[in-house]
N, C-alpha and C positions, 0 to 999 in steps of 0.2 A: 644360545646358538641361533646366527643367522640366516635363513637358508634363503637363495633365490628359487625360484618357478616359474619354467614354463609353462604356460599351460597353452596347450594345443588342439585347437578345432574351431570348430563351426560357432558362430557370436551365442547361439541359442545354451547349446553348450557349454562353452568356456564361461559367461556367463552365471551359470548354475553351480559349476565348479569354480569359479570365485566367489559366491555367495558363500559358499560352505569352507573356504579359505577363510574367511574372516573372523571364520571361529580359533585359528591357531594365526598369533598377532606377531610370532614371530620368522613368518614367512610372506617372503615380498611377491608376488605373482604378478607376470608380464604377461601378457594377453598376447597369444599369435593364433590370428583368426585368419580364416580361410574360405570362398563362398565355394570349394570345390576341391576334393580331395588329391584333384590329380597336381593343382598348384602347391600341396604341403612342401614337397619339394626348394621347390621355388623359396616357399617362403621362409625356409632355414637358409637357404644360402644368401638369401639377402638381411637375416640377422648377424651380427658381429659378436655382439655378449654370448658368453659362456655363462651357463647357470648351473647351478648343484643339481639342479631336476627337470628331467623336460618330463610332464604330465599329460598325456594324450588321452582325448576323449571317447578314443574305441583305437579296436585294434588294429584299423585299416589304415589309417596313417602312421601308427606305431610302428607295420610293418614295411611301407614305404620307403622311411625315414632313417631304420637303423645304422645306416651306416657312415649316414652323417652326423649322427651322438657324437660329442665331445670323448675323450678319453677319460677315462677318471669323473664322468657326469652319472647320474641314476634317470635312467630312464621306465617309465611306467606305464602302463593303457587301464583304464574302468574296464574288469571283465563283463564278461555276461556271466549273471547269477541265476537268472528264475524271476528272480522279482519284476525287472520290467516286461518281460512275458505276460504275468497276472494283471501287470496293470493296462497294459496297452489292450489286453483282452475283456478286463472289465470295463473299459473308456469306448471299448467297439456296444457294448452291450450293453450299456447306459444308450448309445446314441441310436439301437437300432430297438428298443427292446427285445433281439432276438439274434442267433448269429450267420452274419451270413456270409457269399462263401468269399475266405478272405485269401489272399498272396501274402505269402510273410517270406522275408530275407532277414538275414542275422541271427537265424536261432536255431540251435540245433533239434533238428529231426526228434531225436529222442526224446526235447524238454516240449515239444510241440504232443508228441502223444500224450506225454506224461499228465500234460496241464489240462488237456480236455478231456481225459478219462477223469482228473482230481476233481474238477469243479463240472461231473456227470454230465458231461455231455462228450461221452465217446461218437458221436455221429456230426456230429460238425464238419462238414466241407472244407479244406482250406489247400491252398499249391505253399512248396516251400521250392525256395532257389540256394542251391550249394552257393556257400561261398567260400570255400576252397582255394585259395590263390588268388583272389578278390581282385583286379587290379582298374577294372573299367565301370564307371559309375553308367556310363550312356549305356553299356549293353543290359545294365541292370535297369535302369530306367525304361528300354524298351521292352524285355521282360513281361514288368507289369503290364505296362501299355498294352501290348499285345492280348495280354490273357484278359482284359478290361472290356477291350475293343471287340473279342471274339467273345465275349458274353460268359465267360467260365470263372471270372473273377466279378465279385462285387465291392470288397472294398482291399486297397491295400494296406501293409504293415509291415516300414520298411526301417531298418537303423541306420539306414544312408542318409545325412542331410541334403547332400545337393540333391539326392531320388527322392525327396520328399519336398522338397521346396517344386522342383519341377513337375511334379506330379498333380500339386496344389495349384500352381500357375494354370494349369491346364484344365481346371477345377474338378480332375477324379476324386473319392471319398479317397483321403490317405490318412493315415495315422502313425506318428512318429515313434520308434520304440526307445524309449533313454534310460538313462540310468534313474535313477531314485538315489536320492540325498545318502543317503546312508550308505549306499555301495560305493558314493564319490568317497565319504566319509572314511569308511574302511580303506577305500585304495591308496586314501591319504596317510594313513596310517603304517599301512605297507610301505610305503615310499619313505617312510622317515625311518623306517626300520633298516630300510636299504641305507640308505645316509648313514645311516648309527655305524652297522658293518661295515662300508667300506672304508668308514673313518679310521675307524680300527685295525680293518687292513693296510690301510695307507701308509698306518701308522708304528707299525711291526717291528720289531727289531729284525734289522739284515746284514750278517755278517760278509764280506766276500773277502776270502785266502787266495792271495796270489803266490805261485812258486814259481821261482824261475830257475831255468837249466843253462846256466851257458855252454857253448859248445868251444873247446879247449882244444890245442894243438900245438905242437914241438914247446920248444925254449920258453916262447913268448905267451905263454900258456896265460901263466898267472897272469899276466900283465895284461891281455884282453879279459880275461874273465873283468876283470877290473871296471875296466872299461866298459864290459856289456851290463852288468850290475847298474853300474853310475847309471847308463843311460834308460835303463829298464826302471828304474828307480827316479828318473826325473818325471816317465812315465805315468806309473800309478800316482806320485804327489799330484801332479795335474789334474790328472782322473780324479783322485779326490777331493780338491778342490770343488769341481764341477759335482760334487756328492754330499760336499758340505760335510766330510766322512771327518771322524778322528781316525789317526792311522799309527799301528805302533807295530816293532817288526824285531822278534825274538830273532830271532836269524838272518846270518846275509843269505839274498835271495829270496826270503818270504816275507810276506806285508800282510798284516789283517786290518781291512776297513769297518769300521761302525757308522751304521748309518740308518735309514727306514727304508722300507720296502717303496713307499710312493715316489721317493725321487728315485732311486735305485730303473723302475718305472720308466720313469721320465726322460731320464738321461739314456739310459740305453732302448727308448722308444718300445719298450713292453719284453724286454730280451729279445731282439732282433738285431740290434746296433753295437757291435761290439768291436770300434777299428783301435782300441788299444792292445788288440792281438795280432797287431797285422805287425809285423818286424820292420822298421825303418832304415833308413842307411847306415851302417857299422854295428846292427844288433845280429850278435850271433846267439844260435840257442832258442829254448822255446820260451814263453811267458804260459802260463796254464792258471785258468782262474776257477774258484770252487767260489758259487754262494748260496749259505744258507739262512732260512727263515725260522722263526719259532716265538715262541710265546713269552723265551724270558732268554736273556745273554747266552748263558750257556748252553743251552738247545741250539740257540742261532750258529754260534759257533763248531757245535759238534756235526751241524749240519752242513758248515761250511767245508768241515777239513774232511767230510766224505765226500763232500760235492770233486772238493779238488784232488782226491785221489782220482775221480772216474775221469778227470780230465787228463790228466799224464797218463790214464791208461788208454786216451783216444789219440790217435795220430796227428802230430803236427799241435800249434797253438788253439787252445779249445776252452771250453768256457760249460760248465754243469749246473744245474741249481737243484737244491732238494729242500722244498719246501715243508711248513710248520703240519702239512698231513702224511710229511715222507713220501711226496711223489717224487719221482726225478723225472727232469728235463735235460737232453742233451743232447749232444752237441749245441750249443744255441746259437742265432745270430747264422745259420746255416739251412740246406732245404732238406738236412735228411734228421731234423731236431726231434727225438723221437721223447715220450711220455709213458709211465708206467710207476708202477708205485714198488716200497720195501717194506710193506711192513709185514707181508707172508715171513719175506730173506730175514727181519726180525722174530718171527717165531720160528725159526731157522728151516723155511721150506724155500730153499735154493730153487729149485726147479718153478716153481710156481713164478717168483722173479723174474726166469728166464721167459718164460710162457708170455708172461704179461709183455715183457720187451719185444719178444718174438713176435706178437700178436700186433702191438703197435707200428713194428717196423714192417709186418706187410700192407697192412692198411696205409702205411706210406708210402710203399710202392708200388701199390694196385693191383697187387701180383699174389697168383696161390702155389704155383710152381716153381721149386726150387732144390737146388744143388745144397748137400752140405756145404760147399765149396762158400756157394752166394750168402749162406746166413752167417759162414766164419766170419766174412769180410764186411755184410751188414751191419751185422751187430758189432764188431769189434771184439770177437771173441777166440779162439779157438777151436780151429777144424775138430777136435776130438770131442771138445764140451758140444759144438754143434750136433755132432752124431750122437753124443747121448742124449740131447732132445731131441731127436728126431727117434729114436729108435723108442722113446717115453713116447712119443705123441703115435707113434703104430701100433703100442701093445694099447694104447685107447680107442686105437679107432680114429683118429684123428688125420692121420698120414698115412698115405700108401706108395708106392715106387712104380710110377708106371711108364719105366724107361731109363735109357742113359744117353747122356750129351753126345752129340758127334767129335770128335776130338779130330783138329787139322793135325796136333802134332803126335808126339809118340807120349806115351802113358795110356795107365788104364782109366776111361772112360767112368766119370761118376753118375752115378744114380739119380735119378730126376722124380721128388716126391712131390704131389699134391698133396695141401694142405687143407683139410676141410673148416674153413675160416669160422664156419655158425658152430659148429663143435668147440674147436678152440676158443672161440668166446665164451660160449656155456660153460665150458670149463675155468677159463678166468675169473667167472661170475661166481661160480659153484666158491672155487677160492677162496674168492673172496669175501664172502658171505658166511662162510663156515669159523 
């Protein structure tokens, strides 16, 4: 196995982490060095190559950068462990023989107590700076300065390169805090473990079932069905094509693709892209596609032809997926594509099902107040099945009715319940864990 590497940061860095690259001969490492955190940026959009792995040398460009990841790339950061703590603490204390009072950024609060009660010396002075949403190296740079300048800090101890090279330029005592070989060590490990899984994800068996409805009328009935068939059917072989899929098809109007989960991906741009359900000129009828994942053919497939029942149960041409953990995804390729899982509905807790659906479709609509009326037509369900979740979720505690809708026209006025969303989670969680 070949891999490429990114490896991202400061020359000191990157450096160190390609020293400890050279121990595994079968990974090629690209150096993208940066004198300055806030150009990381920059310096992705002026590379071209895609690699299997961008490597980051802390978490501040990690964070930066995420959304310029490749699709289908592993991306990583060296945590903070402890260790460079100890050591950056012992390398003050070789140089002063004593400690004195130091500024430290990048570590958390906690592992600061922890380390100068372990090596007894609870009484040690030192300022720590949040980095909490980290995004400005100059304000952290002045930080130090300041606390230097006003006499309250004596030496600093910082995991920011550029705050460290600036701080040196300026000749205050600074001391850098970095990783240790072995934590690069490990993260490389980590990372190839990522590569391993997504490989295997990529590489999945994925079924998708397409069923088509044509829509039929007087004499000529048969004779357009015919028609919308043929052209429905010129459809998916194209799709398939672009799927690289085998395709075989027990019945007129249903098609089963075999294929992998990474092109599947690709082609449909992560399940968001789906215009082979969009009806063209002389297609009468729906198209409704089910796709499922799993572990070995026949799982994929039983996963598919539940997928594509939920989608002829959704209005209009629609598209499901239920993946190799049983979660379903749906509507997709749409902005109200809700997520939740079957596998309660398989130990046959119907209701729990509905909860988890119900709980993701509020969270998609940023809303806690609502009409039977709204969660029939959200969920794609039935006004009557709605009110018996709604009327489960009061005997918990979960729902109360505090009101009803103003009505323009004539009918009786329905009930307006809040939903207490932190309960109703508790309880999906409870769920699910039982």
């Amino acid at each position: 196995m070949h891999l490429s590497f990114a490896v991202i940061g400061p020359k000191l860095l990157v450096d160190d982490i390609c020293e400890v690259l050279e121990e595994f001969p079968y990974i090629e490492p690209t150096k993208l060095i940066y004198d300055s955190e806030k150009h990381v940026r920059d310096l992705f959009q002026e590379t071209m190559e895609v690699f299997d792995v961008y490597f980051f040398s802390g978490d501040v460009p990690f964070l930066i950068t995420q959304d310029l990841i490749p699709t289908h790339a592993c991306s990583v950061f060296i945590p903070f462990d402890g260790a460079e703590l100890y050591k950056v603490i012992l390398q003050i204390y070789r140089h002063y023989h004593f400690f004195p009072i130091i500024s430290f950024d990048g570590v958390p609060v906690k592992n600061l107590h922890e380390a100068f009660d372990e090596i007894e010396a609870p009484n040690a002075n030192w300022y720590y700076k949040n980095m909490d949403g980290f995004q400005n190296s100059e304000e952290l740079y002045e930080h130090h300065m300041a606390l230097w300048q006003e006499g309250k800090a004596q030496v600093v101890a910082t995991s920011i390169h550029s705050v460290y090279q600036r701080l040196k330029a300026n000749h205050l005592p600074v001391f850098f805090i970095k990783s240790t070989k072995q934590l690069i060590r490990d993260t490389i490990d980590k990372a190839l473990w990522m590569v391993k899984e997504q490989k295997k994800q990529l590489a999945q068996v994925t079924v998708l079932q397409f069923k088509i409805e044509p829509a039929v009328d007087g004499k000529q009935g048969r004779e357009k069905e015919k028609g919308t068939l043929e052209r429905f059917q010129k459809k998916i072989t194209d799709f398939s094509k672009r799927l690289f899929a085998s395709t075989t098809s027990a019945d007129p109007g249903e098609y089963t693709l075999y294929t992998t989960r990474g092109i599947v991906e690709k082609v449909t741009k992560d399940f968001k892209s789906f215009p082979i359900l969009k009806n063209g000129s002389g297609e009468l009828g729906t198209i409704n596609l089910g796709i499922g994942m799993g572990e070995t053919v026949e799982r994929a497939l039983y996963n598919a032809n539940r997928a594509v029942d939920f989608a002829i149960r959704n209005s209009g041409n629609s598209a499901y997926l239920i993946d190799d953990q049983m979660k379903v995804l749906g509507p997709l390729g749409t902005r109200n594509t809700l997520d939740y899982s079957l596998i309660d509905e398989q130990r046959g807790d119907f209701v729990s099902t509905s909860m988890r659906k119900l709980f993701s479709w509020l969270q998609l609509i940023q809303k806690n107040e609502v009409t039977t009326r709204e969660i029939s037509v959200g969920m794609n369900t039935g006004e009557r099945n709605a009110a018996r979740m709604v009327q489960k979720m009061k005997e918990k505690g979960i729902a109360e009715a505090i009101g009803s809708e103003s009505m323009s026209q004539r009918g009786r006025p329905r009930p307006i319940y809040r939903i207490d969303l932190q309960r109703l989670a508790q309880e999906v969680k409870v769920r699910n864990n039982s």
